[in-house]
N, C-alpha and C positions, 0 to 999 in steps of 0.2 A: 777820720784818719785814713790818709789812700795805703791798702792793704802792701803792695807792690815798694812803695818807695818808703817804709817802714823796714820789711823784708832788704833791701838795696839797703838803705844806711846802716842796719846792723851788720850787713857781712862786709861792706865796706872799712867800719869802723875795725871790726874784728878783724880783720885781713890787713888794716894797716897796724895794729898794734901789734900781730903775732908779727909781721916782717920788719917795723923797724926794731923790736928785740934783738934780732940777728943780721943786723946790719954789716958787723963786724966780718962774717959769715960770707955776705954777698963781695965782699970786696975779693975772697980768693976764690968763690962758685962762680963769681958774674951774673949778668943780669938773666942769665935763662933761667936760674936756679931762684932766682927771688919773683920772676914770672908766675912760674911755678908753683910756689909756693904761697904766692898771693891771691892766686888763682884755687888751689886748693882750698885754702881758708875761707873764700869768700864762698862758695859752691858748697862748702860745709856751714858755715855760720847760716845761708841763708837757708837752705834746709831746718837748720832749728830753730830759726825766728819763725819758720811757716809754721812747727811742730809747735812751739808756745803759743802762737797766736790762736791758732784753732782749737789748743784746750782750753784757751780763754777766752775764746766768741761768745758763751753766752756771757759772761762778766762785763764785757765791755761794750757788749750790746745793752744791757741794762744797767751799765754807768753814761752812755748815749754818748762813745767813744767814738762806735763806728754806726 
């Protein structure tokens, strides 16, 4: 499991699901404000994908994950 593009598609995934929620949203913020906020989401999901991952290195080191 490469550690990096694990981290990448969780806050990717999380970042497009918090902003297509509020799609409705962006149509009268514009696209700086859905930037923004996809950009926030992603910079926070990936922070906590690192925080799970590393409480669970040694689990998945001795399930031979990573």
């Amino acid at each position: 499991m490469d550690e990096k593009l694990f981290f990448h598609t969780v806050a990717t995934e999380t970042a497009k699901a918090y902003v297509s929620s509020n799609m409705p949203q962006y149509r009268t913020d514009g696209s700086q404000k859905f930037a923004e906020d996809f950009s926030e989401k992603y910079f926070e999901a990936y922070k906590v994908a690192q925080e799970v991952f590393d409480k669970n290195r040694v689990h998945l080191k001795a399930d031979k994950l990573i």
